[in-house]
Every structure is written in structure tokens, then in C-alpha cells.
C-alpha positions as CSV (number, residue, x, y, z in Angstrom):
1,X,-87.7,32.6,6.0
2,X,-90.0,34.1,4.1
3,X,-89.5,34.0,0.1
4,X,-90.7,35.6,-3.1
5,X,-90.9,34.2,-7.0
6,X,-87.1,35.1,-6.8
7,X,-85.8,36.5,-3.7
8,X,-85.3,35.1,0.1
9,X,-85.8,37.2,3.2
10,X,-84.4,35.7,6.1
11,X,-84.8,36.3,9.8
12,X,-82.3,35.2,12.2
13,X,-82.5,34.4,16.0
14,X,-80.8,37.6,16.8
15,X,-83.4,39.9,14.9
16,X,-81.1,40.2,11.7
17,X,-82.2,40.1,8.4
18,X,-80.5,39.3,5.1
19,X,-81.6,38.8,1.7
20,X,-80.9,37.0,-1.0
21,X,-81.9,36.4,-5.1
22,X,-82.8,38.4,-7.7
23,X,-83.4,42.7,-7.1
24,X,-84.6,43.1,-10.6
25,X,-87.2,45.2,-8.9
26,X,-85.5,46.2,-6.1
27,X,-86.5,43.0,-4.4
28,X,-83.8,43.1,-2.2
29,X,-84.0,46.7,-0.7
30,X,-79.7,47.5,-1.3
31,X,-80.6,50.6,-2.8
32,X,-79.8,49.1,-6.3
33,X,-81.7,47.4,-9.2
34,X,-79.1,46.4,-11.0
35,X,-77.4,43.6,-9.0
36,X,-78.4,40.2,-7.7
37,X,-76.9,38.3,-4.5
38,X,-76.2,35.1,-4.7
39,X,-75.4,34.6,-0.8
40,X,-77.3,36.5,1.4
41,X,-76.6,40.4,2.6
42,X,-76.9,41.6,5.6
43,X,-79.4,45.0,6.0
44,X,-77.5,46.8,8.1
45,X,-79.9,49.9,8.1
46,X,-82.4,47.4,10.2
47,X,-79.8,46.9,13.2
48,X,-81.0,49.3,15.4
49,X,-84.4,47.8,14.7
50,X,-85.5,44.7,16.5
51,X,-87.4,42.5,13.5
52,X,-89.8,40.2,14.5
53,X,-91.9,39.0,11.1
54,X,-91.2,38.7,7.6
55,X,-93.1,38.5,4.8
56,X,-92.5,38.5,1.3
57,X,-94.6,38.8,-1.9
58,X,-93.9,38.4,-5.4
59,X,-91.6,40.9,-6.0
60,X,-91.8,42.4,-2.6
61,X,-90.9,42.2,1.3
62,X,-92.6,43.3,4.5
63,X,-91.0,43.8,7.9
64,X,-92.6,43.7,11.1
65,X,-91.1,45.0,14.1
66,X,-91.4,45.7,17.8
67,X,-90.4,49.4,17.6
């Protein structure tokens, strides 16, 4: 898990990541600025990705992965 001042990535077991909180800024990377998730989303576009580190920053989120 890796938050932000108002936004959560997470990382599951299985390499998915979903996000949660504020996208004021596009925090959350949906493609929109206009709406926030209060339960997490699912990045889909990441699933043929295998994730293995997170980061966030303020109003921003890194992904590492093994590809």
C-alpha cells in the first residue's frame, strides 16, 4: 500500500492494483478528473502487466514492474 495526501494505491498478491481517494489531479489514473472513489478501482489497463512496487507521492503514483 502505498498512499498519497489523498489517494491509496494498493498492490495485491496477485500483481493487481487498485486505487482509491480523491483524483482531483488525476491522482487516481481513470482517465478522469472529475470523480473520486470511495472503494477502490481496479486498473484494468495494468493486467497484462505484472506490478511489483508502488509508490505514491503527493498527488501522484509510481509503478514498478517486471516487464
Amino acid at each position: 500500500m502505498a498512499a498519497g495526501v489523498k489517494h491509496t494505491v494498493l498492490l495485491t498478491l496477485q500483481g493487481k492494483v487498485l486505487v482509491t481517494g480523491s483524483n482531483q489531479n488525476g491522482e487516481l489514473g481513470v482517465g478522469e478528473t472529475t470523480q473520486d472513489s470511495n472503494t477502490p478501482i481496479a486498473l484494468n489497463e495494468l493486467s497484462f502487466t505484472n506490478v511489483i512496487d508502488i509508490r505514491a507521492g503527493s498527488f501522484s503514483a509510481a509503478l514498478s514492474s517486471e516487464n
